[in-house]
Each structure stands twice: as structure tokens, then as C-alpha cells.
VEXTIZA-606322 format. One record per atom (N, C-alpha, C): residue in one letter; x, y, z. Coordinates in steps of 0.2 Angstrom, whole numbers, plus 5000, padded with zeros to 4 digits. Example, Ala and Ser with C-alpha at 12.3 -4.5 7.8 and 13.67 -1.06 7.14 Angstrom:
// VEXTIZA-606322
A506649725039 A506249785039 A506649845039 S506449895035 S506849955036 S506450005039 
This chain:
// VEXTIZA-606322
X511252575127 X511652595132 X512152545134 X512952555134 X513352495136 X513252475143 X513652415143 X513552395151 X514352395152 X514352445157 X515052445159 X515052405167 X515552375171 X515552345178 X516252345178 X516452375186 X516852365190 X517252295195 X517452255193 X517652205197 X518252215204 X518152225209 X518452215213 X519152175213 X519752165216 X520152105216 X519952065220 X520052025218 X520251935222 X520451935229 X519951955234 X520251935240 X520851905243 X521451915245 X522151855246 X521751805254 X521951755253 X521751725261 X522451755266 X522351735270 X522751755275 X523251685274 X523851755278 X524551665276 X524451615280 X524251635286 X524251585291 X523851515288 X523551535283 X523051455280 X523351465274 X524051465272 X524251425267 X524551385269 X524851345277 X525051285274 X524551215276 X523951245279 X523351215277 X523151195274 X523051215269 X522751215261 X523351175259 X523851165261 X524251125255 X524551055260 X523951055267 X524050975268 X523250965271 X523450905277 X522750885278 X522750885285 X523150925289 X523050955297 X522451015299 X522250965307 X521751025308 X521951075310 X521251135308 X521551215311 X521251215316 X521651255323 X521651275329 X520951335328 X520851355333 X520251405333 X520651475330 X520951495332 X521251565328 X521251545319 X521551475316 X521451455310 X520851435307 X520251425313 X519751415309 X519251495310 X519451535315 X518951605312 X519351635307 X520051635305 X520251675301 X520051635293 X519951575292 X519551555288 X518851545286 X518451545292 X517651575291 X517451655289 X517951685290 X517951765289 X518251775282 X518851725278 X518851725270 X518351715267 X518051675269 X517551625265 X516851675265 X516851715271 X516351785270 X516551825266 X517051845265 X517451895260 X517251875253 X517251805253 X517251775245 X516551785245 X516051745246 X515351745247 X514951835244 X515251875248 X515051945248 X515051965239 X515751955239 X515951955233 X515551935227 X515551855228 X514851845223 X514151845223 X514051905229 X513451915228 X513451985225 X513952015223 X514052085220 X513952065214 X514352005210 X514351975203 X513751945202 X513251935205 X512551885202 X512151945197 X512252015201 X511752075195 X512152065189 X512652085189 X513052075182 X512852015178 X513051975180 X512851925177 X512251895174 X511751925180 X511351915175 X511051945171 X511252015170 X511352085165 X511752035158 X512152005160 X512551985154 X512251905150 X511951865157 X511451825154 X511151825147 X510751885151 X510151915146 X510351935139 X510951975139 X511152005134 X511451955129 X511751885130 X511951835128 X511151785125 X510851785129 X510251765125 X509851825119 X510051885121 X509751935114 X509951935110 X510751925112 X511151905104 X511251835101 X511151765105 X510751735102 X510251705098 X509651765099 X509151765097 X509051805091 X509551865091 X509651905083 X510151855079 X510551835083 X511051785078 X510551745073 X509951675076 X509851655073 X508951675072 X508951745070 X508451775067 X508851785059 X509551815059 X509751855055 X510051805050 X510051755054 X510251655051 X509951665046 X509351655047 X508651635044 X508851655037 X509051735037 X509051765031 X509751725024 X510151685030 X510351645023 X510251555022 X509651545026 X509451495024 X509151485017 X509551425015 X509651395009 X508751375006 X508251375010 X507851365006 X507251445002 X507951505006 X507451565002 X507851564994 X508351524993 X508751554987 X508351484983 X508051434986 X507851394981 X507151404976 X507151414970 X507051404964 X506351394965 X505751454962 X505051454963 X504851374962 X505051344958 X504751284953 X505051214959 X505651244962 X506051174965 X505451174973 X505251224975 X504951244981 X504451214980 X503651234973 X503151214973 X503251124973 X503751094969 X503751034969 X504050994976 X504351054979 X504051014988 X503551014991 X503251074988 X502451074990 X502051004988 X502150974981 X501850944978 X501850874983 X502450874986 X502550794991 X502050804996 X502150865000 X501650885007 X501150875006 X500950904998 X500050884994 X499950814995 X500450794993 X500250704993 X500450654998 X500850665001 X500750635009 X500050625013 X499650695011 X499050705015 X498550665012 X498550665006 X498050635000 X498250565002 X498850525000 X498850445000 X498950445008 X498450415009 X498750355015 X498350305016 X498550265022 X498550175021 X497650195024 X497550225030 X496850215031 X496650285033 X495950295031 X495450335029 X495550405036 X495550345041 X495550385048 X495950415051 X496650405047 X497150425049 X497150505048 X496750535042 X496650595042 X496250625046 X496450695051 X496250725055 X495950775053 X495350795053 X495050855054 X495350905057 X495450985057 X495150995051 X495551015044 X495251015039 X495550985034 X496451075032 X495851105036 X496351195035 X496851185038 X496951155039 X497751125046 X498151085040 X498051065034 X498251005032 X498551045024 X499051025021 X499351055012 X498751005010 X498451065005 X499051115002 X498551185007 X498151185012 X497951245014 X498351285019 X498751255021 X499251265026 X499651305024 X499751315016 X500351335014 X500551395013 X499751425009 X500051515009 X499951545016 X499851475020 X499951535030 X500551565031 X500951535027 X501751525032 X502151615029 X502151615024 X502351675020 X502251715014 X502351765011 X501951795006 X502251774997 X502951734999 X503051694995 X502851614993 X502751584999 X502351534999 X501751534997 X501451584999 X500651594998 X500651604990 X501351664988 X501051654978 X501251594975 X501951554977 X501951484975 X501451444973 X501051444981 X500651384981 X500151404977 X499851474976 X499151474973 X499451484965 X500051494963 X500151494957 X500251404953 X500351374958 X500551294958 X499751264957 X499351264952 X498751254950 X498851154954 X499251104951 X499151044952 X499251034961 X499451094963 X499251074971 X498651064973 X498151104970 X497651104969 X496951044970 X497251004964 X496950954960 X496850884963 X496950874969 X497050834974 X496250814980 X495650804977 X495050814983 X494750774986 X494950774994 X494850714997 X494350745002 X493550705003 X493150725005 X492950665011 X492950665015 X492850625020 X492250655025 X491650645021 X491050665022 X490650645029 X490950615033 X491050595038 X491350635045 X491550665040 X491950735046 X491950815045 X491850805039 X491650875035 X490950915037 X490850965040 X490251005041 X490351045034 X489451055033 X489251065025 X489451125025 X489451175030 X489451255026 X490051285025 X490751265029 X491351275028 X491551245022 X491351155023 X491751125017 X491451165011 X490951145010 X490651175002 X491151235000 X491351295006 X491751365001 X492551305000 X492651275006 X493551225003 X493451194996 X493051174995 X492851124988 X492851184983 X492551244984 X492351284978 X492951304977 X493351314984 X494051344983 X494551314977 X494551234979 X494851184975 X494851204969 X494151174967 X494151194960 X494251254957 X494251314958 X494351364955 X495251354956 X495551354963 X496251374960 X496651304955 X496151254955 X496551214948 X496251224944 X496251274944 X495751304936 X495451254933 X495651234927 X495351154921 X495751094921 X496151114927 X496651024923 X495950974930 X496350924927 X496050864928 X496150854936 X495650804939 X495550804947 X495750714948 X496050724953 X496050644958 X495550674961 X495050644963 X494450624968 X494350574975 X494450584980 X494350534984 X493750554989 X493150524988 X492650524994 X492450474998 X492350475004 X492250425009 X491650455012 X491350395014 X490650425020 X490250355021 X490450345029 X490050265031 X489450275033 X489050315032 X488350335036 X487950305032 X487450245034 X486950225030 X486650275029 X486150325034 X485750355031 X485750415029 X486350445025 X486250495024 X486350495015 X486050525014 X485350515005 X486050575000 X486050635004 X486250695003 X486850715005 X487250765001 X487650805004 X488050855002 X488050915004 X488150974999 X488950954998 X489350945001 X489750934998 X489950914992 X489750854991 X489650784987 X489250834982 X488750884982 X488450874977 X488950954973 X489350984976 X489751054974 X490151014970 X490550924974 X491150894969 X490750874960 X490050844962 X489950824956 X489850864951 X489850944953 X489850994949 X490250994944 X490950954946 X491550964941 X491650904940 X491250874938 X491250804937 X491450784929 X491550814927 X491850814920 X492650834921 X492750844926 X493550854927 X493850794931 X493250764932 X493750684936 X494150634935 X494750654936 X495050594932 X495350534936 X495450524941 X495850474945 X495150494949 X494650434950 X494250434958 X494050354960 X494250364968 X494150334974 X493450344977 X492950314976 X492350294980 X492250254984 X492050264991 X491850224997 X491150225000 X490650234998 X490150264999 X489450215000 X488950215006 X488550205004 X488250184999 X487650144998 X486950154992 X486650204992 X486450234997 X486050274998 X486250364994 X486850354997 X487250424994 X487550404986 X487650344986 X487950324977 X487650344973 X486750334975 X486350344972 X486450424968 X486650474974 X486750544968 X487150544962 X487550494962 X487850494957 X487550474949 X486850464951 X486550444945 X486550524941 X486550564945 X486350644942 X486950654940 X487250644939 X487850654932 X488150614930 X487550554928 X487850504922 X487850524916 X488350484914 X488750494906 X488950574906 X489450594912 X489750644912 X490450634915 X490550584915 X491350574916 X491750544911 X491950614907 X492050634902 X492950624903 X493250644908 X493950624908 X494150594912 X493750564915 X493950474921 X494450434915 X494850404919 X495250374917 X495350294922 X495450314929 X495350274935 X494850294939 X494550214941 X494250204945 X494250154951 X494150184955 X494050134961 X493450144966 X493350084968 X492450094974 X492350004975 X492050034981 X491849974985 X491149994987 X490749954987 X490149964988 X489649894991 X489449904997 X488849854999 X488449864996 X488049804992 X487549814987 X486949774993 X486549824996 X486149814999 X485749764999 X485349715000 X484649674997 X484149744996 X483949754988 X483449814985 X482949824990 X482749764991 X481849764994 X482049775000 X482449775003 X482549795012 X482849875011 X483049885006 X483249955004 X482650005005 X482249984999 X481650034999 X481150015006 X481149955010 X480549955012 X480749995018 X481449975019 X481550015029 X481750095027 X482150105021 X482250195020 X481550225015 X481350185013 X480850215007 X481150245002 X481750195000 X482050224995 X482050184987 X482050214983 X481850204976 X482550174972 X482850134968 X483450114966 X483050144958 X483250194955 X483150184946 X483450144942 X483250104939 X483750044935 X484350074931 X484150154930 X484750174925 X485150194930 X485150194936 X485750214942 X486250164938 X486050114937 X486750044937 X486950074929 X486750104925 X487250134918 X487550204920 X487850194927 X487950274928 X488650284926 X489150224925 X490050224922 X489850174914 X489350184912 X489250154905 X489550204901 X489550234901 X489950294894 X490450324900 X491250314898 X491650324899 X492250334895 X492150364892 X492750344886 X493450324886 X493650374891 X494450354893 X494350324899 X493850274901 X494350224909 X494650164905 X495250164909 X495550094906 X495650064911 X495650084919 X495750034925 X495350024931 X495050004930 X494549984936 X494749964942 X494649944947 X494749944955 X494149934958 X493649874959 X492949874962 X492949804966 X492649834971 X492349774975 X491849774977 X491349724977 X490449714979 X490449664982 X489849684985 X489849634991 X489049614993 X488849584996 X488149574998 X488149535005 X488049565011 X488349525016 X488949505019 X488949425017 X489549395017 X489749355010 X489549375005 X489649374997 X490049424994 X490449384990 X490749434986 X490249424980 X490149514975 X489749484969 X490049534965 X489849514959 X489849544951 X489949614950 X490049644947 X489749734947 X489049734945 X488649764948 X488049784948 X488049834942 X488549864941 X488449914934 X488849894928 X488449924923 X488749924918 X489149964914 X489849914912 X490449954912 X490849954906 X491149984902 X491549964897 X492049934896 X491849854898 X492349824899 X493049814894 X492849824887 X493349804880 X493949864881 X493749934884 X494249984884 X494649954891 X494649924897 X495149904899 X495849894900 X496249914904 X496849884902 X497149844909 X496749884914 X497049854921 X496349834922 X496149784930 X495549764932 X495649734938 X495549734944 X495449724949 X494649714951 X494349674952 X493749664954 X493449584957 X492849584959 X492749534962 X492049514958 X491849444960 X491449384957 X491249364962 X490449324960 X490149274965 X490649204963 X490449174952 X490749134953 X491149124948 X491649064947 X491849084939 X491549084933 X491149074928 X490449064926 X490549144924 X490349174930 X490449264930 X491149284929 X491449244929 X492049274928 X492249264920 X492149204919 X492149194912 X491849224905 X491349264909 X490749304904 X491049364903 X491549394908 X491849474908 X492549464906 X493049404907 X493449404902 X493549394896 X492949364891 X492649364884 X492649444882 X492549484885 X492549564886 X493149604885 X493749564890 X494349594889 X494649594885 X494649624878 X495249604874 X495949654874 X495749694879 X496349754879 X496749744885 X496449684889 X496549694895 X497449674897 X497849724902 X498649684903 X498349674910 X498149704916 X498449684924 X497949664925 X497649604925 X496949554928 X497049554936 X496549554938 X496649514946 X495849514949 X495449444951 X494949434947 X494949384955 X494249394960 X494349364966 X493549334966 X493449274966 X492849254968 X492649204973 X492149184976 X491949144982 X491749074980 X491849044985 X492048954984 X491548934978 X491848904974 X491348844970 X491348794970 X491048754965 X491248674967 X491848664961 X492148614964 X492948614959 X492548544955 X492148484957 X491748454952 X491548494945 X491448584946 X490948584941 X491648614935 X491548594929 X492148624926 X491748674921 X491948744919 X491848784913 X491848744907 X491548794903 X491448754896 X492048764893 X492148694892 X492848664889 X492948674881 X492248704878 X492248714870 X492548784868 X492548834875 X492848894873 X493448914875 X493648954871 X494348984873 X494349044871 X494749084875 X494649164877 X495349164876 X495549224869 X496249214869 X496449314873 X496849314878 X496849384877 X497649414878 X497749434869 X498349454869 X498649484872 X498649544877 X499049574879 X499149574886 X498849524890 X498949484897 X499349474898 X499749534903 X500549524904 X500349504913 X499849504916 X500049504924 X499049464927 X499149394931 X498449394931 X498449354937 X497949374940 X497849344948 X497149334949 X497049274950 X496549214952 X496449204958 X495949204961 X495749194968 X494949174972 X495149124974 X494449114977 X494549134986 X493949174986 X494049214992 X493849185000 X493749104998 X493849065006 X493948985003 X494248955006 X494348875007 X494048835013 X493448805011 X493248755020 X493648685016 X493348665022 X493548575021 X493048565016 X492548575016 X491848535013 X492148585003 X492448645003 X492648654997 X493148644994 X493748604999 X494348574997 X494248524989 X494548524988 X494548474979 X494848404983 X494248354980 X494448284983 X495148244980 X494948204983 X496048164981 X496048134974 X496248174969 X496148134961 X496848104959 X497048084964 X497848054962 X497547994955 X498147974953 X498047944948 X498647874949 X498647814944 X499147784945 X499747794945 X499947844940 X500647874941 X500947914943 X500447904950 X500747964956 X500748014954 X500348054947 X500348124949 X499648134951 X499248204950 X498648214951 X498148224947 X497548214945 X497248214940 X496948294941 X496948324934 X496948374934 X496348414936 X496248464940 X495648494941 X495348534937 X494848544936 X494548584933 X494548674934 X494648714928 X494948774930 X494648814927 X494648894925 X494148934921 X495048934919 X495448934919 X496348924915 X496248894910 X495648844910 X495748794903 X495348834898 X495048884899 X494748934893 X495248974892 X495648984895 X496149054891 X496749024889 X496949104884 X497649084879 X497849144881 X498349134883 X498849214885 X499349214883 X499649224877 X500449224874 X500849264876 X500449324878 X501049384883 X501149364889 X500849324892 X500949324900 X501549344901 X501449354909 X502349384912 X502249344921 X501749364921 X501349344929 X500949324930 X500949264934 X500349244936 X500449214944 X499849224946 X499549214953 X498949174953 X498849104956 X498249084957 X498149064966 X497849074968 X497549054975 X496948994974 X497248934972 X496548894973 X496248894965 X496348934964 X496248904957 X496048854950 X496848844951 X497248804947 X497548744950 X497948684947 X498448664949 X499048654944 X499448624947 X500248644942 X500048584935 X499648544936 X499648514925 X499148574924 X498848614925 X498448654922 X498548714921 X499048744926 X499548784922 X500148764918 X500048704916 X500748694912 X500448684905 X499648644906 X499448654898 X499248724896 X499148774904 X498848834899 X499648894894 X500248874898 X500848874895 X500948874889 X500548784887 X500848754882 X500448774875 X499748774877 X499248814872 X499448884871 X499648944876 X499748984874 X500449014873 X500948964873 X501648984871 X501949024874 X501849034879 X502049084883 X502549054887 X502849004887 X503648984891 X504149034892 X504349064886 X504749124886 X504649184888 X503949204890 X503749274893 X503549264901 X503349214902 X503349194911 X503949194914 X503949254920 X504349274923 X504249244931 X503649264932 X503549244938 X502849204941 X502849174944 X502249104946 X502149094953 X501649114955 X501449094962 X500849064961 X501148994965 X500548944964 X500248904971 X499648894974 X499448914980 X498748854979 X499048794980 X498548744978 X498548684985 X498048654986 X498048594993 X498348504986 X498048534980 X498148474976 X499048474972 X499648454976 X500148484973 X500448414972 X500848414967 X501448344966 X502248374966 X502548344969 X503448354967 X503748354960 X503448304955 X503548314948 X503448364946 X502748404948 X502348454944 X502748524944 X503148534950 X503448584952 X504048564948 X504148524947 X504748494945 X504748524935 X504248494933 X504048514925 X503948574927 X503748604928 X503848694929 X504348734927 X504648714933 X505548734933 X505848734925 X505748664925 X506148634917 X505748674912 X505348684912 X504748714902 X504648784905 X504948814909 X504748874911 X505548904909 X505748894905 X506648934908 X506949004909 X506549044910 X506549124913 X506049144919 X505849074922 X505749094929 X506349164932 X506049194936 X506349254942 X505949234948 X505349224948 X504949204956 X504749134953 X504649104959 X504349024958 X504049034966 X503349044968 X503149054977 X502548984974 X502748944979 X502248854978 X501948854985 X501248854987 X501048864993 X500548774993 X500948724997 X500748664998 X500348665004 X499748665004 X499448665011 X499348615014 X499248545011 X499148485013 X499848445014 X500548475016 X501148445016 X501248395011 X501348395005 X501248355000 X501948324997 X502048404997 X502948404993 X503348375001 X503648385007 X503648375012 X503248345018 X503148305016 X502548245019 X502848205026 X502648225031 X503048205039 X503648235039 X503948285037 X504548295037 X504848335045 X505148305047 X505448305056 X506348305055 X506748315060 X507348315060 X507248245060 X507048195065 X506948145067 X506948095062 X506548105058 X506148065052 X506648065045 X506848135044 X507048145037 X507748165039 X508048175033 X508648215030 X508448285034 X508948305035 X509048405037 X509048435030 X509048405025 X508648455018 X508248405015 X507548405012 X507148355012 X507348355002 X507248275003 X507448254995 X507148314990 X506548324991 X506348374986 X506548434985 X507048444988 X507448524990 X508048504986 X508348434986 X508748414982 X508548414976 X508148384973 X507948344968 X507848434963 X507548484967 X507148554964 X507948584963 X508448564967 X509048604966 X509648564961 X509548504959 X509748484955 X509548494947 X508748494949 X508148544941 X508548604939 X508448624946 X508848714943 X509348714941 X510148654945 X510648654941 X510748654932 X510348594933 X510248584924 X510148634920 X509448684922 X509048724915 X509548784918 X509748804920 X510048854923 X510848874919 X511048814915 X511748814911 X511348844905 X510648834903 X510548824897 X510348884894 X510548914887 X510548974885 X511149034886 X511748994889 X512349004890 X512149104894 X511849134899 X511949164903 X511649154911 X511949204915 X511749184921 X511149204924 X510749144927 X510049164929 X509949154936 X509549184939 X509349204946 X508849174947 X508549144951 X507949144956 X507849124961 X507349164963 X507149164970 X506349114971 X506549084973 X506149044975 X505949014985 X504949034985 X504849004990 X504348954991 X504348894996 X504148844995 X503848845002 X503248835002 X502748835007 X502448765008 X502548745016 X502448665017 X502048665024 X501548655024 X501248665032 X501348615039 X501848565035 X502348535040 X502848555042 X503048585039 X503848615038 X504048655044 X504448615050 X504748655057 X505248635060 X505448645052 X506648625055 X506748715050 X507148745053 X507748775051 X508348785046 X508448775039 X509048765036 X508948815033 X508848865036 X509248935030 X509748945030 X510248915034 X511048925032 X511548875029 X510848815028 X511048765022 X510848795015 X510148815014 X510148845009 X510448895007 X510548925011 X511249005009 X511748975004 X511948925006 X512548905000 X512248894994 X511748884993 X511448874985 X511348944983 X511249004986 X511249074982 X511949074977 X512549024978 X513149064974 X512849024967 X512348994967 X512148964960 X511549014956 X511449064961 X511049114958 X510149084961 X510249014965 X509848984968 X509649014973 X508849054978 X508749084983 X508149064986 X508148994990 X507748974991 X507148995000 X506748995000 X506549005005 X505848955008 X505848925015 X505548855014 X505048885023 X504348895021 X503948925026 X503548865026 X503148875033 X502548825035 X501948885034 X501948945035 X501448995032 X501449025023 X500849015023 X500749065015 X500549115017 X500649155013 X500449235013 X499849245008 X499249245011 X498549275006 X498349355006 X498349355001 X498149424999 X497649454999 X497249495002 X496649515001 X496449544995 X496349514989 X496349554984 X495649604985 X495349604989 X494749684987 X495149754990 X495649724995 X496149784997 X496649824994 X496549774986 X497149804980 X496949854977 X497249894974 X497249964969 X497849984966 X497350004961 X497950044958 X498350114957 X498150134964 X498350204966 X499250224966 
């Protein structure tokens, strides 16, 4: 029905108050009732116009609200392409799957993509259940999951990925729980796992003995595991360890990258299982000492990404100097020892000629002709990465070298530079102020000789090979508390990008992965 309204005219004031209104004299009492009695004429009036109005309000919001219902229908993402849609789906999938910590994922899991998705509409819904690899994505956080709902999500999982292959992620902090339907519905498809994340218990790892040698298309692995003391295991749970639990990833045909860390306590250790190591190609793990580290790179012949953390030793004791581990395809490798005290510091072996006398390394067993990468924490120091350079010829494939030692010399950095001549990074972490030894505005130059002496190295090699070369370089001095980054800014036009901290940056390598 229209809405039709009648508007009245505009009440005139009376003239006697028009030359009122056009200055600033008072009105007399005849001029102010005949103004109090306008101002009611007007008032009346819009109290006649409030119905209307808000007749017409209303009406203004219903159209509106049909405006942008009937929007909708040329909204740009209904013309968009079955395949362009699922593959935004595919990102919502993975937002929910990767994140930084475990907890950050909320219960319950039906709130979250890919379950969220056929809610929304009947298009949606056949996308996503037609889009098999939404699917393929199982993060089970055992920990918040009730058994009789999860187990149908899980069963759902795997049927709408049909047979492709499964990412795996399971968590659950609970010492004592043995068992779990969930866990035990995922290992059903345990021949479909390809990428898995393990955080679990002894107690619950243990299911995983019930389908060994069935992970037939694991390709990645990742786990972290408390490895209990056995005897406090069984005597306080009454629980049994089978020995062939630890051959549960021994037949593996396709894993090529591992991601493990063990632990005992306040110990890093070994893998307690046994693993394929020669099919390798990536490896992340940890050690008690080098001795064990030694033993499982004899192993690696395939191996390219190393990153290998173990706990203090003595720097007295040196590896057997009679072997040599050649592993050709070692393009990236990181060494670390997982704490530094005073008492495991490397004693002063300086030598007459002011450099250092070399320390003993598990470096001096290997030969890496493809290097590209290396990182040592404490491992090494700079003569012992330059013989391992020099034995394995790899001058021309080292790009990049972070060296993180308390035993450091200014020349040592200095031959680096010069026999390395495709450095891109060069990070030096001096922890004992070696390289910059009392350096104060008071004391020293505002750029210390060494800064000089490293920028006149890089002048030199830098011409050499006739194109232009870059590097970034950062040098770490635990004295070091003057300011000259706007002196070294002028050495960037030389391709030189220097950076001079009093902090290193330590990497927690059990928090690494290859996800």
C-alpha cells in the first residue's frame, strides 16, 4: 500500500518580529507573546511530522536491506570458478592445520575448515565434499577431543579423501593414558600417511607398535618424545616396553626427512628407534654426544639438509682422526651443542703466532664437496672450518657460514673471507670479545680496526672475478656498546652490509621442522 502524506504550509511569523530577527534588541511583552505563540505553531507542526517520518524511516531501512540482499546476487565470488573457490578453501584448510602452537587451536574441531564449509551453502557444501585434498589434513589433539564424536570426524576424514595420501598431526600431554579410540580409528589408515607430526606420550606411542612396518607411504616424519627411564616406566604404570616397539619406523621405504627430538630428563639423546637412515635426505635430530653423532653420519650417504644438536662434551676429547665421512650431497648443515657452562668452555690454546690452536671437532671427519651451508654453535672453530673447506673443495659452493665460537681470532675471520669468495652471509658470534677486545668510544676508534681491516679484505676479493658481489655480514662482540650503523651504512654502496651486535641469536634446534 503507498504511503501518501499531506504537509501543511510553513507557518509565516508575524511581522512585528521581523526586525527582531534581523538585529539584537529586546522584545517588549506584546513581542515576546507573539513569539512564544510562533514557536507553538512550529512545535505542533512537528509533532504532526514525527508519524511520517518514521513511516518513512522504516521504509528507508527496508529498502536498504533489499538493496543489499539483492547486492549479494552480484557478488563477485558467486561467478568465481568451482576449482578458484575450492583452492580458497584449500588456504582456510591450512591456516587451521599449521600454526605456531598446539593450544592455539580451539575446540570444537566442527567450528573450524574444512567442517565449517558445506554449512554456509549448497554450493559450498558440493565444492568442499567434491575437493578430496580438503580432506587430507588430520589434526587430532587428543587432549581435547571426546572419543565418540571424534572417532565419526576421523571416520568422516578419511572416507571423504578417499585414497590420496594423509598429513597426520597428533598431540596428547597425558602421561597416563595407554589408549584412544581416536588414535586407534587414525592408525586404521595408516598406510595412507604421508607427512606425520607426533607429540605423544610413551605410554600412548606405544600403540603405534600395532602397525609396524605399515607405513608404506610416510615420506615425513616429525616426533618428539620423553623417553622415560624403562624401569620407573613399568614399575609405577605396570607397563611393558616390547623391544620391537623401537623397529616400529624400521621399514619405511619412502621417508627421506626426519624431524626428531629425545630427551631424558634434562638430556638430549639418540633416537631410541631404528631408522633408515641411508634413505635420508633431510634430518633434524638430536644426540647425547658426538661419538653418536658420528656413528649416524657414516649412514648418511643421501643426506642434503643435516641439523644435528648435542649436549656438552669435552672439547679435550677429539673423534677418531683416522676416519673420514665423505657425504656428497651435503648442501646445508648445522651443529650444535645444546648448553655452554664455564666448566665446558674450551681452554685458552692460543699459540705463539697469535692465532688459536685448533680445537678438536667431529668437522675433521667429514668431506662435503657440495656444501652451500653451514652453521656451527660451539662446535667448530674458524682453522677448522677452513681445513674442512680445504679437504673438501668446496670454496666455490659456500655461500653461507655462521660461526658461533668463544675460541675466535681477527685473522681467522679474515682467511675466511679471502678462500671463501662467494660468501652471501658471514654471521661471527664472539662471545669472549676477542675480535673487539675493551672496545669503548673512550678507548678506541668510533669504527674498531677490525671493522677496518674486514672492510678492506672484502674490498680486495670483492674485484675479484670481475662481477658484483654482496654481502651481508653480522658480527657479534659481547663488548660491543657504541652505535655506528650510520657509519657502516656508507660501506652498503660497496655491496658491503655490515651489522655489529653484542647479542647472538641461539636457535633452539628441537624446535626445527620441516613442515
Amino acid at each position: 500500500m503507498p504511503l501518501t502524506f499531506a504537509f501543511p504550509d510553513l507557518p509565516r511569523p508575524p511581522t512585528q518580529l521581523a526586525p527582531l530577527v534581523a538585529s539584537n534588541d529586546a522584545p517588549d511583552k506584546t513581542e515576546s507573546a507573539l513569539t512564544r505563540a510562533h514557536i507553538q505553531q512550529l512545535e505542533s507542526q512537528l509533532a504532526l511530522l514525527e508519524e511520517p517520518l518514521t513511516l518513512l524511516r522504516r521504509r528507508q531501512a527496508d529498502l536498504l536491506a533489499s538493496v543489499e540482499t539483492h547486492r549479494r546476487i552480484l557478488c563477485p565470488i558467486r561467478r568465481c570458478p568451482p576449482e578458484i573457490l575450492s583452492h580458497i578453501f584449500s588456504f582456510a584448510v591450512e591456516s587451521t592445520f599449521h600454526f605456531n602452537d598446539i593450544s592455539e587451536v580451539a575446540a570444537p574441531m566442527s567450528d573450524l575448515a574444512p567442517w565449517v564449509l558445506p554449512r554456509v551453502c549448497r554450493r559450498w557444501a558440493d565444492i568442499a565434499l567434491a575437493t578430496t585434498s580438503l580432506w587430507t589434513l588430520v589434526f587430532l589433539d587428543l587432549d581435547r577431543l571426546g572419543e565418540e564424536g571424534a572417532v565419526r570426524m576421523v571416520d568422516l576424514l578419511h572416507q571423504r579423501s578417499r585414497n590420496m595420501p594423509l598429513t597426520v598431526k597428533i598431540y596428547c600431554e597425558q602421561d597416563e593414558v595407554r589408549s584412544h579410540r581416536v588414535l586407534d580409528s587414525a592408525l586404521a589408515h595408516v598406510e595412507r600417511w604421508q607427512n606425520v607430526d607426533l607429540y605423544l606420550k610413551l605410554p600412548l606411542f606405544l600403540r603405534l607398535a600395532t602397525v609396524r612396518d605399515r607405513f608404506s607411504s610416510l615420506t615425513t616424519l616429525t616426533m618428539s618424545l620423553d623417553v622415560l627411564d624403562l624401569e620407573d616406566l613399568e614399575d609405577d604404570l605396570d607397563l611393558r616396553v616390547d623391544p620391537d616397539f623401537w623397529n616400529t619406523f624400521a621399514i619405511a621405504p619412502k621417508l627421506t626427512a626426519l624431524c626428531a627430538s629425545f630427551w631424558n630428563n634434562d638430556n638430549l639423546l639418540p633416537s631410541p628407534f631404528t631408522l633408515p637412515w641411508a634413505q635420508l635426505t633431510r634430518l633434524s635430530t638430536t644426540f647425547t654426544t658426538d661419538t653418536e653423532v658420528l656413528r649416524v653420519l657414516e649412514k648418511l650417504s643421501n643426506i642434503v639438509d643435516c641439523r644435528l644438536e648435542f649436549s656438552s662434551r669435552d672439547f679435550d676429547t677429539a673423534p677418531n682422526s683416522s676416519l673420514t665421512i665423505t657425504l656428497p650431497h651435503l648442501r646445508s648443515l648445522l651443529l650444535q651443542i645444546e648448553t655452554i657452562s664455564p666448566s665446558s668452555a674450551p681452554p685458552d690454546r692460543s699459540t705463539g703466532s697469535g692465532r688459536p690452536k685448533r680445537l678438536p671437532s667431529l668437522l675433521d671427519n667429514l668431506s662435503t664437496p657440495s656444501l652451500q651451508s653451514l652453521t656451527t654453535y660451539h662446535t667448530a672453530d674458524a682453522a677448522t672450518i677452513l681445513a674442512l673447506i680445504a679437504r673438501s673443495g668446496c670454496m666455490h659452493t659456500l655461500q653461507k657460514l655462521r660461526l658461533h665460537t668463544p675460541s675466535l681470532h681477527a685473522n681467522s675471520v679474515l682467511d675466511i673471507l679471502q678462500k671463501v669468495p662467494h660468501l652471501s652471509v658471514l654471521n661471527v658470534g664472539d662471545l669472549n670479545g676477542v675480535l673487539l677486545p675493551g672496545w669503548t668510544t673512550s678507548t678506541m676508534p668510533l669504527i674498531p680496526e677490525f671493522i677496518h681491516g674486514f672492510t678492506r679484505e672484502w674490498r680486495s676479493v670483492s674485484v675479484q672475478g670481475g662481477r658484483e658481489r654482496k654481502l651481508k655480514a653480522q658480527i657479534v662482540d659481547s663488548t660491543y656498546n657504541v652505535d655506528v650503523s650510520e657509519q657502516l651504512a656508507e660501506l652498503e654502496k660497496d655491496g658491503l652490509f655490515i651489522e655489529l651486535s653484542s647479542r647472538t641469536y641461539f636457535r633452539p634446534l628441537i624446535t626445527d621442522s620441516f613442515q
